[in-house]
MARSE-997168 format. One record per residue (C-alpha): y, z, x; residue in three letters. Coordinates in nm, 2 decimals. Example, Ala and Ser with C-alpha at 12.3 -4.5 7.8 and 13.67 -1.06 7.14 Angstrom:
BEGIN
{north->-0.45, up->0.78, east->1.23, resn->ALA}
{north->-0.11, up->0.71, east->1.37, resn->SER}
This chain:
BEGIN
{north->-1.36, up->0.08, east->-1.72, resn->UNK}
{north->-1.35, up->0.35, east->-1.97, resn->UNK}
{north->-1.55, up->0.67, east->-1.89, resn->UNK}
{north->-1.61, up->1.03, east->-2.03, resn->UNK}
{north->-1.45, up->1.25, east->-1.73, resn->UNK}
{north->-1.57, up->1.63, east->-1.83, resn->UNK}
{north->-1.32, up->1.81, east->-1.56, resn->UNK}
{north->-1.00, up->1.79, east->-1.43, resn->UNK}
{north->-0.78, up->2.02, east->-1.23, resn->UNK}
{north->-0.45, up->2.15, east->-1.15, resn->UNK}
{north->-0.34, up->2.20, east->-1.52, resn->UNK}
{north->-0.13, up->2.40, east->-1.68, resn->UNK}
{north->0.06, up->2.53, east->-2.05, resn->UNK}
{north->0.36, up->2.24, east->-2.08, resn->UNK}
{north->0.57, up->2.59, east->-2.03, resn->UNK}
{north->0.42, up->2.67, east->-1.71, resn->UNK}
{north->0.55, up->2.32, east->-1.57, resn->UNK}
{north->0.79, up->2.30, east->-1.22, resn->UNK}
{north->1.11, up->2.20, east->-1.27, resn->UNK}
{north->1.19, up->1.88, east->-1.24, resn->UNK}
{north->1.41, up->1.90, east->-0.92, resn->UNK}
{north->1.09, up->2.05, east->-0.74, resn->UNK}
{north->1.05, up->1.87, east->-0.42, resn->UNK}
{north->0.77, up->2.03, east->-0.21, resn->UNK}
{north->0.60, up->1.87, east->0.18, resn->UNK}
{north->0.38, up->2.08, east->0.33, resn->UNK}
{north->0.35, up->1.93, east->0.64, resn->UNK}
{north->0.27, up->1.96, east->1.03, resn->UNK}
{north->0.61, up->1.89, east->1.17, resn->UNK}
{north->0.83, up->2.11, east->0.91, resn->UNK}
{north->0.74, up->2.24, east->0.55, resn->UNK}
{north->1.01, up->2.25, east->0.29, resn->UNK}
{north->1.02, up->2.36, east->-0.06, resn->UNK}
{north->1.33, up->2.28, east->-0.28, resn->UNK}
{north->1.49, up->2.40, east->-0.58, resn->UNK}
{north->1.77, up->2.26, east->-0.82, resn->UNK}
{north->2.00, up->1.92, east->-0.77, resn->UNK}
{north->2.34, up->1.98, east->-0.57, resn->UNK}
{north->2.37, up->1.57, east->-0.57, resn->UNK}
{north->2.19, up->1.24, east->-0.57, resn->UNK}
{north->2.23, up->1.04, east->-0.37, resn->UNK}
{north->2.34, up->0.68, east->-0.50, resn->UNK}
{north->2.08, up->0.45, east->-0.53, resn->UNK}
{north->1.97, up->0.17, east->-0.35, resn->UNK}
{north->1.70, up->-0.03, east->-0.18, resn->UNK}
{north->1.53, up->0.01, east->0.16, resn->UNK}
{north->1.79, up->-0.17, east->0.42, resn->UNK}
{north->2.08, up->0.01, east->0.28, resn->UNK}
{north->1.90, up->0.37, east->0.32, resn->UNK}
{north->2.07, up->0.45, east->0.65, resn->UNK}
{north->2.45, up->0.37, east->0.53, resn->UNK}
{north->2.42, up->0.54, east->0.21, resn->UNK}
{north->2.30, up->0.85, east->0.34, resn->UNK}
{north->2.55, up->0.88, east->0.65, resn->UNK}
{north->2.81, up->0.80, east->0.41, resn->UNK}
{north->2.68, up->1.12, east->0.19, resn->UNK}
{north->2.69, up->1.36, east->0.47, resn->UNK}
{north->3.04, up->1.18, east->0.58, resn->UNK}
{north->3.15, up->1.32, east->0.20, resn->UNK}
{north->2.97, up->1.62, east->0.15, resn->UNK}
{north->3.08, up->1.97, east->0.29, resn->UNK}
{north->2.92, up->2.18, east->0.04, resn->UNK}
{north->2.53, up->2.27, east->-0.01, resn->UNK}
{north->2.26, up->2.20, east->0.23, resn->UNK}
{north->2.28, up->1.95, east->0.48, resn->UNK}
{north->1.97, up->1.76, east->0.36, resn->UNK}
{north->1.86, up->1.47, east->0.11, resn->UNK}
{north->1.52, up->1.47, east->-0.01, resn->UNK}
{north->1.31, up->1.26, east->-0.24, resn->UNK}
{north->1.11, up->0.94, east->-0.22, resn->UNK}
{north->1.16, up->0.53, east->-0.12, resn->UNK}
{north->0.98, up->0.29, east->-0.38, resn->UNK}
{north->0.69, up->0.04, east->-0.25, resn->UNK}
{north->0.91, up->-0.28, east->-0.34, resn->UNK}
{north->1.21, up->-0.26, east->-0.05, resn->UNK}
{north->1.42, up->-0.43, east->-0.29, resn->UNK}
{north->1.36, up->-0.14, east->-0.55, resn->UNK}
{north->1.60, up->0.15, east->-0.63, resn->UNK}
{north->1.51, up->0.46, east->-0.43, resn->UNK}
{north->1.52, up->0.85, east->-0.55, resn->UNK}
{north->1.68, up->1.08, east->-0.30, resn->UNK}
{north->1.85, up->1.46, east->-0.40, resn->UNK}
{north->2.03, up->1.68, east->-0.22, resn->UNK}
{north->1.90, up->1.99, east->-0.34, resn->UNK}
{north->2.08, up->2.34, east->-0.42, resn->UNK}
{north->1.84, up->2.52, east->-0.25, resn->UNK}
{north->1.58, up->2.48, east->0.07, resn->UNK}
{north->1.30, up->2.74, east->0.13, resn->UNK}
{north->0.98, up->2.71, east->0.31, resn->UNK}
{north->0.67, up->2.74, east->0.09, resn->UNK}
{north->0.42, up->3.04, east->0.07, resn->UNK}
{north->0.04, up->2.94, east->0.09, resn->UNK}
{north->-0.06, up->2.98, east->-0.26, resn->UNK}
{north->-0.45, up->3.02, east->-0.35, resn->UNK}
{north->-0.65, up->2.70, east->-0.43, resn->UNK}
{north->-0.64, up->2.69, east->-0.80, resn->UNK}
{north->-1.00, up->2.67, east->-0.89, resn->UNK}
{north->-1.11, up->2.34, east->-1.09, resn->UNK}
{north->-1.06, up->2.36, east->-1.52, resn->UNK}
{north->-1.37, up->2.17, east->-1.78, resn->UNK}
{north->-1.17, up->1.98, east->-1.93, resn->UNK}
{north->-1.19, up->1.65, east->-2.15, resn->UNK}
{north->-1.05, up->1.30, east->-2.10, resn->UNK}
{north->-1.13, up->0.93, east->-1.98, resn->UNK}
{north->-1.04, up->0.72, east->-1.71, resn->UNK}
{north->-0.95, up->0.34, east->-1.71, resn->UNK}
{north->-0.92, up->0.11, east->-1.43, resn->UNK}
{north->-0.69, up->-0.16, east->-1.35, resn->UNK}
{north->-0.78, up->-0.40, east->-1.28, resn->UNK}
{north->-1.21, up->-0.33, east->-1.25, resn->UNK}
{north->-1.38, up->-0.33, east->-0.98, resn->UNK}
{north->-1.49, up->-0.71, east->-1.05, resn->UNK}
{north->-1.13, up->-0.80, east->-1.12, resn->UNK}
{north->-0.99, up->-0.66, east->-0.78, resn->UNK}
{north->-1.30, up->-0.79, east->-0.57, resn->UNK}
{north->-1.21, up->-1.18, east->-0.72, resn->UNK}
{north->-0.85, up->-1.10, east->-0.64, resn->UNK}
{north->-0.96, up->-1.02, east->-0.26, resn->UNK}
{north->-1.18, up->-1.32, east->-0.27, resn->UNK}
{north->-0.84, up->-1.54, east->-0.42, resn->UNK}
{north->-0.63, up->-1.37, east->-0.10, resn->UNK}
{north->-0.90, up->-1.43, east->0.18, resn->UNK}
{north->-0.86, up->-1.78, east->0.06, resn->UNK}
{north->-0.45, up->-1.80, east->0.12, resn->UNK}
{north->-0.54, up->-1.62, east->0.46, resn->UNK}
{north->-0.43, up->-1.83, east->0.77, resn->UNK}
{north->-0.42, up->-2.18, east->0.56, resn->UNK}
{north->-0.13, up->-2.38, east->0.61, resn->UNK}
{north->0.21, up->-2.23, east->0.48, resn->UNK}
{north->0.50, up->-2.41, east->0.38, resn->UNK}
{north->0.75, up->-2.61, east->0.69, resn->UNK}
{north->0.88, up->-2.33, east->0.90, resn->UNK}
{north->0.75, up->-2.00, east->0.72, resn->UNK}
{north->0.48, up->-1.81, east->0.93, resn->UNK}
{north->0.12, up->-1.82, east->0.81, resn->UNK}
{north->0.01, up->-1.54, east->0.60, resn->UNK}
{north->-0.21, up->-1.31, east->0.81, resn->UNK}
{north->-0.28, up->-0.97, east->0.60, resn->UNK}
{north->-0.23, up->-0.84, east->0.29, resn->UNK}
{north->-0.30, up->-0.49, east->0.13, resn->UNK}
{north->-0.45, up->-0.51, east->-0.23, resn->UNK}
{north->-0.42, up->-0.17, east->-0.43, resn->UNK}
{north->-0.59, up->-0.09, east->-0.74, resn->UNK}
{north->-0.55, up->0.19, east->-0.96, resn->UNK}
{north->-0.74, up->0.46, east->-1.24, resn->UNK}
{north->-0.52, up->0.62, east->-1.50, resn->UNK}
{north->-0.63, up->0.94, east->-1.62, resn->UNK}
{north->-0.59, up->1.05, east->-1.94, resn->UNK}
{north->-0.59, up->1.45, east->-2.02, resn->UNK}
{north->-0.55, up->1.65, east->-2.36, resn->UNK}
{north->-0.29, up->1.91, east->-2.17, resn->UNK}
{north->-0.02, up->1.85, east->-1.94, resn->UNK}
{north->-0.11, up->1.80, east->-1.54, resn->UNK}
{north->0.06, up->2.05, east->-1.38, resn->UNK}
{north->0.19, up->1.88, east->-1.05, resn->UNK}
{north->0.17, up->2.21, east->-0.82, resn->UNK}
{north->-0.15, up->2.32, east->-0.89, resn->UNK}
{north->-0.29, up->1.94, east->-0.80, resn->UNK}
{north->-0.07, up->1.98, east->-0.51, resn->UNK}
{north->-0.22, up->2.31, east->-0.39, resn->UNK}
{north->-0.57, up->2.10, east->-0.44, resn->UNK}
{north->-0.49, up->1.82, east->-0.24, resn->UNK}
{north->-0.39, up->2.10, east->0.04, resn->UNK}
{north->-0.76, up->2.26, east->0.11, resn->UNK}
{north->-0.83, up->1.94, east->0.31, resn->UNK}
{north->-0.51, up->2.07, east->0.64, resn->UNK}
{north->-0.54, up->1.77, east->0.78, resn->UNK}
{north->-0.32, up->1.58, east->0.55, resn->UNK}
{north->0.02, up->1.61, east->0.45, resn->UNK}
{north->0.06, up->1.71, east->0.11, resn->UNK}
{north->0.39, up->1.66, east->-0.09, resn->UNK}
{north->0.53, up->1.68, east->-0.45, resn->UNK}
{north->0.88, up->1.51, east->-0.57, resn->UNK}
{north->1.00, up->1.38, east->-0.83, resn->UNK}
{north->1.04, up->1.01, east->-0.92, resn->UNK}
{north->1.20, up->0.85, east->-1.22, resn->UNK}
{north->1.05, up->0.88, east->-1.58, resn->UNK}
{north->1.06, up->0.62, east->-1.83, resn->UNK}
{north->1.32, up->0.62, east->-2.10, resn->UNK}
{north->1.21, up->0.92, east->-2.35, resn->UNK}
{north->0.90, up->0.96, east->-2.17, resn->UNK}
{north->0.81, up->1.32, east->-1.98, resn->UNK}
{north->0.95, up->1.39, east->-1.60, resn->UNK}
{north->0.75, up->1.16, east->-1.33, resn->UNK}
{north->0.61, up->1.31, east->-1.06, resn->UNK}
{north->0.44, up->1.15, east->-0.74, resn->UNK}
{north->0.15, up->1.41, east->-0.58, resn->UNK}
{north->-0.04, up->1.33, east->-0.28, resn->UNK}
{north->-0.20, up->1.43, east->0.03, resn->UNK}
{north->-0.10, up->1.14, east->0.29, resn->UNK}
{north->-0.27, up->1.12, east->0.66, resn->UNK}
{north->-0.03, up->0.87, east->0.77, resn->UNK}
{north->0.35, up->0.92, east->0.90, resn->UNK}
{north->0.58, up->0.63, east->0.89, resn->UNK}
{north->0.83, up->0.79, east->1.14, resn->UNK}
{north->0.97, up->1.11, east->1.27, resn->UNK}
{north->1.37, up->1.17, east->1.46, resn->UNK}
{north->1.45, up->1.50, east->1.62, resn->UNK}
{north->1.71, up->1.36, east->1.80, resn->UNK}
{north->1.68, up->1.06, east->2.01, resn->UNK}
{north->1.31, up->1.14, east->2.03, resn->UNK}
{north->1.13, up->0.94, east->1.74, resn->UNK}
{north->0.75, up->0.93, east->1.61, resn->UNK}
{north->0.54, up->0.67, east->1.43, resn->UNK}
{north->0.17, up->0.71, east->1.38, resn->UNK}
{north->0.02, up->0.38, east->1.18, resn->UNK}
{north->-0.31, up->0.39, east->1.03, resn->UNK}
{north->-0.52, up->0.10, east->0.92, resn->UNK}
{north->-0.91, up->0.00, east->0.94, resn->UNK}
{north->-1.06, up->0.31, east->0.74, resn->UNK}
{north->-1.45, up->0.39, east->0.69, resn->UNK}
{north->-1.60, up->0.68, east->0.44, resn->UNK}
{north->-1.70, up->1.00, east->0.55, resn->UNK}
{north->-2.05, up->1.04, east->0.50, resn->UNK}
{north->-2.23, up->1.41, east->0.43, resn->UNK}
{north->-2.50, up->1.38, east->0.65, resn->UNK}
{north->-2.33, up->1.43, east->1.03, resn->UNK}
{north->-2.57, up->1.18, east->1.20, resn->UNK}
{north->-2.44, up->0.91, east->0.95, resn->UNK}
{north->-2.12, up->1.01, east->0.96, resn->UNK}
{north->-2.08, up->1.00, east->1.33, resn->UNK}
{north->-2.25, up->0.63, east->1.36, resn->UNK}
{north->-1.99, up->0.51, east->1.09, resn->UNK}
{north->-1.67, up->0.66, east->1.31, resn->UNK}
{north->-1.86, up->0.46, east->1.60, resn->UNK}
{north->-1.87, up->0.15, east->1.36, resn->UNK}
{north->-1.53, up->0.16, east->1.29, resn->UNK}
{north->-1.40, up->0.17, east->1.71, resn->UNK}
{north->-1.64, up->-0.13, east->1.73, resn->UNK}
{north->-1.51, up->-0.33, east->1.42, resn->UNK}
{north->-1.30, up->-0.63, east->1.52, resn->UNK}
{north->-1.19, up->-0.69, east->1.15, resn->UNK}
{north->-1.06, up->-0.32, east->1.11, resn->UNK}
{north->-0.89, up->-0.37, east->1.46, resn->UNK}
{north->-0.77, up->-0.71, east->1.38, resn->UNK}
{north->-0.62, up->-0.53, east->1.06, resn->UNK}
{north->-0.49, up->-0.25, east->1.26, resn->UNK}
{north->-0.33, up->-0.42, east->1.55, resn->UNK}
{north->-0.07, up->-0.58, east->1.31, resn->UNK}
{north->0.03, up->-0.26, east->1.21, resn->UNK}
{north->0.12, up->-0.20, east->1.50, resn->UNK}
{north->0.28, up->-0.49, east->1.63, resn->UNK}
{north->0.51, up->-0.47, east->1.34, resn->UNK}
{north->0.60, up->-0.12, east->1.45, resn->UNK}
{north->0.64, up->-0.22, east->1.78, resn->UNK}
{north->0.84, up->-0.54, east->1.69, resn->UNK}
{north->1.09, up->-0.36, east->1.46, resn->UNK}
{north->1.16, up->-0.06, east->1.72, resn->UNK}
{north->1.12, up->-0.20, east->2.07, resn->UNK}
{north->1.52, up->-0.35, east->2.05, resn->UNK}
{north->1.64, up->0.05, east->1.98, resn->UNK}
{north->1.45, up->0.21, east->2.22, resn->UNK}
{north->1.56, up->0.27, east->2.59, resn->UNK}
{north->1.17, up->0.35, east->2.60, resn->UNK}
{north->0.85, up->0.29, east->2.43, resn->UNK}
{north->0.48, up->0.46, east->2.48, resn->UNK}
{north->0.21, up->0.29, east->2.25, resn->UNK}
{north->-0.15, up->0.32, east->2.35, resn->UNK}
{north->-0.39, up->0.02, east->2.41, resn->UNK}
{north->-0.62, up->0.10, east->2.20, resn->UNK}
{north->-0.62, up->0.29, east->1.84, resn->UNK}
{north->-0.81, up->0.61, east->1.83, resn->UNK}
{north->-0.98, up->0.77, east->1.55, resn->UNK}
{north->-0.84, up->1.00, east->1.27, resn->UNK}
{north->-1.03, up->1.19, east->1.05, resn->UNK}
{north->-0.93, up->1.34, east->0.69, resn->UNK}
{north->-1.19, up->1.53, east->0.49, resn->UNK}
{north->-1.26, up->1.17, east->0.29, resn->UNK}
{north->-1.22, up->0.90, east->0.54, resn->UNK}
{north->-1.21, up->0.80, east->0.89, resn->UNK}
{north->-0.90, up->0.59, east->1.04, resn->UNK}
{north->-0.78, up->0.39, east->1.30, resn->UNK}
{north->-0.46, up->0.56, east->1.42, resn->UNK}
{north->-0.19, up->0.43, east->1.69, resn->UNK}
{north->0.08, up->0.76, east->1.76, resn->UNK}
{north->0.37, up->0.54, east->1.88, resn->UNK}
{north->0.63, up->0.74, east->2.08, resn->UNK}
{north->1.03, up->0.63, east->2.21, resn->UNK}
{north->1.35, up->0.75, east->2.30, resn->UNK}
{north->1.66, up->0.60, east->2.12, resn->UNK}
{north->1.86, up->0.44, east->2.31, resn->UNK}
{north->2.21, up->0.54, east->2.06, resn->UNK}
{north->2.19, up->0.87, east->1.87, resn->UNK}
{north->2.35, up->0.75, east->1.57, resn->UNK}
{north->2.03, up->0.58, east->1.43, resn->UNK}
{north->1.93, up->0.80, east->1.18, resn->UNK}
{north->1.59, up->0.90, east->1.04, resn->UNK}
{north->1.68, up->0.75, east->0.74, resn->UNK}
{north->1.76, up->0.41, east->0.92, resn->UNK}
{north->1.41, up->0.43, east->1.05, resn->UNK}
{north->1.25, up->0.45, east->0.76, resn->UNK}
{north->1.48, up->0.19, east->0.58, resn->UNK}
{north->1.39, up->-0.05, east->0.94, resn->UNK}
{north->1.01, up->-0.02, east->0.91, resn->UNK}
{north->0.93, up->0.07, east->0.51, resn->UNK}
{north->0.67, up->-0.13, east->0.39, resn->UNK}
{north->0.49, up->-0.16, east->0.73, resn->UNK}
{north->0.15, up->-0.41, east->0.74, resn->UNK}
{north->-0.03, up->-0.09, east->0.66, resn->UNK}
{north->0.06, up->-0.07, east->0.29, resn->UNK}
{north->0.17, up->-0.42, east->0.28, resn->UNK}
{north->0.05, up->-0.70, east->0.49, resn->UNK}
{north->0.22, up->-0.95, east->0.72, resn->UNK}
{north->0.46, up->-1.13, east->0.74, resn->UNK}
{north->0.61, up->-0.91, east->0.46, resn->UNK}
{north->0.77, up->-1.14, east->0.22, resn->UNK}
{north->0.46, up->-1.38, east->0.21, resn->UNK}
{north->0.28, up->-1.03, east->0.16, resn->UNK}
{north->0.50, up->-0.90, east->-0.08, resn->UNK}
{north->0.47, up->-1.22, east->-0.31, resn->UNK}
{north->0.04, up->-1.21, east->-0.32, resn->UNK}
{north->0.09, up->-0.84, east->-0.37, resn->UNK}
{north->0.38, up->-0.92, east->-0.69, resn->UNK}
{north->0.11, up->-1.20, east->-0.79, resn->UNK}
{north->-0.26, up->-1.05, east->-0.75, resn->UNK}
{north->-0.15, up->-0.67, east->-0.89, resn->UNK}
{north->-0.15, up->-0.63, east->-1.26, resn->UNK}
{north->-0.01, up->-0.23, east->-1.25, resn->UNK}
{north->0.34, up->-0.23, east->-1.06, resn->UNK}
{north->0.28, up->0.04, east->-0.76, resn->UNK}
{north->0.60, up->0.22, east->-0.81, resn->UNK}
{north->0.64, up->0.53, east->-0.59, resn->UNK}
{north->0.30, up->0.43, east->-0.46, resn->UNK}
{north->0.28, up->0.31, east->-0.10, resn->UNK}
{north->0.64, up->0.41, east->-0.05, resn->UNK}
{north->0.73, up->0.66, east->0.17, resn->UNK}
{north->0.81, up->1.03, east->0.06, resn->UNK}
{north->1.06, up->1.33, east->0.30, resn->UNK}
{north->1.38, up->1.44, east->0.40, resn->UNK}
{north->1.66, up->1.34, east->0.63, resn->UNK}
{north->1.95, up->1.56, east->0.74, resn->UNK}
{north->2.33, up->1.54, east->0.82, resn->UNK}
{north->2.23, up->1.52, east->1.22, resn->UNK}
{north->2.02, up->1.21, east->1.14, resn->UNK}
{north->1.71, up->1.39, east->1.18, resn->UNK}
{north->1.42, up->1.36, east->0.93, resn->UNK}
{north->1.10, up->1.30, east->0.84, resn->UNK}
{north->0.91, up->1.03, east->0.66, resn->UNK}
{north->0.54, up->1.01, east->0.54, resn->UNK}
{north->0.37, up->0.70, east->0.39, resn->UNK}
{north->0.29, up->0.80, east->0.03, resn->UNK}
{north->-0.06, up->0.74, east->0.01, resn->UNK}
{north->-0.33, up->0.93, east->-0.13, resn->UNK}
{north->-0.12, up->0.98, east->-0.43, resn->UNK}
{north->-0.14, up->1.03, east->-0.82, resn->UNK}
{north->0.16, up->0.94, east->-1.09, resn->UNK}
{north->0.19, up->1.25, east->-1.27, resn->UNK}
{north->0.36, up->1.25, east->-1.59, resn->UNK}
{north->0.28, up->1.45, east->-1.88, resn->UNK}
{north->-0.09, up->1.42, east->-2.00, resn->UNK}
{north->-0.12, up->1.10, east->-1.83, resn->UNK}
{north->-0.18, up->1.05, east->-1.41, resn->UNK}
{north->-0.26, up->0.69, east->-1.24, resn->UNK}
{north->-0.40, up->0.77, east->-0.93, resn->UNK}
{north->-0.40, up->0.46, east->-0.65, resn->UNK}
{north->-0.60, up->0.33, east->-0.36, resn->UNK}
{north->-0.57, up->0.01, east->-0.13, resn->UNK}
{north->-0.73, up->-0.19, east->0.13, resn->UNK}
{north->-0.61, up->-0.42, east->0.38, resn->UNK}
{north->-0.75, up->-0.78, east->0.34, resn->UNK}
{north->-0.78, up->-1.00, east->0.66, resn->UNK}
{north->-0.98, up->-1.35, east->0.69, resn->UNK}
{north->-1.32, up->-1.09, east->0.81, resn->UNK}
{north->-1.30, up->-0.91, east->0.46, resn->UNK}
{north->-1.54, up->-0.87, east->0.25, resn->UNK}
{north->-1.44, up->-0.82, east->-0.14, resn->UNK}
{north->-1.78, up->-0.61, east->-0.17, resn->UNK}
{north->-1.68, up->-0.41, east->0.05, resn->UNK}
{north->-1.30, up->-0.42, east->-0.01, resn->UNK}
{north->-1.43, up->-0.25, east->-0.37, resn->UNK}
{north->-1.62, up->0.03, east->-0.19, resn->UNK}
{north->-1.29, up->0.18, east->0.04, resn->UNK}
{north->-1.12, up->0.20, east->-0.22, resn->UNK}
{north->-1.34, up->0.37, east->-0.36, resn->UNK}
{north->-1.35, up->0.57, east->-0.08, resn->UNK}
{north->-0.96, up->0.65, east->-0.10, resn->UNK}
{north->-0.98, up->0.75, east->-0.46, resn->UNK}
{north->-1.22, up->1.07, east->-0.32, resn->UNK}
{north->-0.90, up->1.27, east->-0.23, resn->UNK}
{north->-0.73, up->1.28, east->-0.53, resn->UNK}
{north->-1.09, up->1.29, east->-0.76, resn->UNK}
{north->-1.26, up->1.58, east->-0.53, resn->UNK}
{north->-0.94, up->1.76, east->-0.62, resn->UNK}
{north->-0.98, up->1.67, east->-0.99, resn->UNK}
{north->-1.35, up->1.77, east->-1.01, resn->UNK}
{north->-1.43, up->1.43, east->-1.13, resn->UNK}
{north->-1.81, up->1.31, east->-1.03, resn->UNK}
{north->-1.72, up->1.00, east->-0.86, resn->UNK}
{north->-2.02, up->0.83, east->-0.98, resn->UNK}
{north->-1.86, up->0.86, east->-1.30, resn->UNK}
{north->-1.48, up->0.69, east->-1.19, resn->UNK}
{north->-1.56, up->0.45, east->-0.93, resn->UNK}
């Protein structure tokens, strides 16, 4: 879809622009803000996280004890960690209010094309699979809208946007740029942590099954009540879950994880969340190991991964990049913090793909596959100024 958007936010003169080492999370558990690039760390893919970053700290005496940056959606794609040359914590900086200006937005694929892509996966949905691989059971389908605007986007001011709605995380940091092409950036506001370590105390809190806010309170209550009574968004949120729970039940000496999800509410959406708590049972397991462990959990993926990961490769026409990844830091101690990076834009010069997915099980509904993510793309348009009406 082309469209005429009349407003768009958070932008700046090119001059004005962050650096590119800026690396900002404003989050619940610790906020940091980041400036310059001491070192980066080599990269690698997802399993290897954990050894390449305790063999940095094992090397490194000078500069701060911590790596920060961002893990890729594919597992098997190169990663983009820093250690920066200097940590602060961020100063609340006023909203920046929302600039007229002119551009167009394109879809990919259209809302036709991704509902007949659902409608393809329902159909590969608990079918027969091949001698001795598990049956696929759920898949997350993203879709995306790139933005188009006559001025640079200015990645801190969309940031600072994102921020008015406090119960999200939002975060800023750089990601690789294409060969001649301006710095990339991936902005977001993500409800959902992967995992948390301060010490041998670890955190997970998995969201899936989502439902749109709604402006009238009466509506908006009875569709939080319809989403604790859907089977399909349980269904889709108990392998979540079970992954989790799969993945970190052999490290734990102890493991607390609810019977039944509860709801989580952003200014945009409500959720189905499960906060999964444990104690380690060895010390040396590192946040990063974590991360490396359970990155791309069923909630941004589907499961069993690699069946997942091959619809996903297959039905997607834009590769997700940065997108559905996971974005933090982790320390020398093995401590750190990782957010799924969701909710999230592609900043890079005059150009930003914002993306959105929804988790397909055999209950799905392409129709109404269309309309959540619809629904996810709210965040980062209401932040924009763009008349959803107009973009969806």
């Amino acid at each position: 879809m082309s469209a005429a958007l009349q407003s768009l936010t958070g932008v700046a003169d090119p001059a004005r622009a962050p650096a590119t080492s800026l690396f900002r999370l404003d989050a619940p558990l610790r906020r940091i803000e980041t400036d310059g690039v001491q070192q980066r760390l080599p990269a690698g893919p997802a399993a290897t996280l954990g050894a390449r970053v305790a063999d940095f700290f094992a090397g490194r005496t000078d500069g701060p004890a911590l790596l920060v940056g961002a893990l890729p959606f594919d597992p098997a794609h190169e990663d983009a960690l820093f250690q920066p040359a200097q940590v602060s914590t961020p100063t609340s900086a006023p909203v920046p209010a929302v600039m007229a200006l002119g551009g167009h937005a394109v879809e990919m694929p259209s809302a036709a094309a991704y509902a007949d892509a659902v409608a393809r996966c329902i159909e590969r949905l608990d079918t027969g699979a091949a001698p001795g691989a598990e049956v696929l059971r759920k898949v997350v389908l993203a879709r995306s809208l790139r933005v188009d605007a006559p001025v640079a986007i200015d990645p801190r001011a969309l940031a600072a946007r994102l921020g008015a709605d406090r119960s999200v995380t939002t975060y800023v940091t750089p990601v690789p740029a294409s060969a001649g092409g301006a710095a990339g950036w991936l902005v977001g506001a993500t409800p959902e942590l992967l995992v948390s370590r301060r010490g041998r105390a670890i955190v997970s809190h998995p969201l899936a099954g989502s439902a749109r806010r709604l402006a009238d309170p009466d509506a908006d209550r009875r569709a939080a009540e319809a989403l604790m009574e859907s089977v399909k968004d349980h269904d889709e949120h108990r392998h979540v879950v079970d992954a989790i729970v799969e993945a970190l039940a052999p490290l734990c000496s102890a493991l607390q994880v609810p019977p039944r999800p509860s709801l989580h509410a952003t200014a945009t959406m409500w959720h189905l969340g499960t906060r999964i708590t444990g104690t380690l049972r060895n010390a040396d397991v590192s946040a990063a190991t974590l991360a490396g462990l359970l990155h791309p959990t069923p909630a941004v993926c589907g499961t069993p991964r690699p069946q997942a990961l091959e619809m996903i490769r297959a039905l997607e026409p834009v590769d997700r990049g940065f997108y559905a990844g996971a974005v933090g830091w982790c320390d020398a101690q093995g401590d750190g913090d990782w957010y799924v990076s969701i909710r999230c834009a592609h900043v890079q010069g005059r150009t930003m793909r914002l993306f959105a997915g929804a988790g397909i099980v055999s209950g799905s509904q392409p129709a109404l596959e269309v309309d959540e993510t619809a629904a996810k793309f709210r965040a980062l348009l209401d932040a924009l100024g763009i008349d959803e009406a107009r973009a969806a």
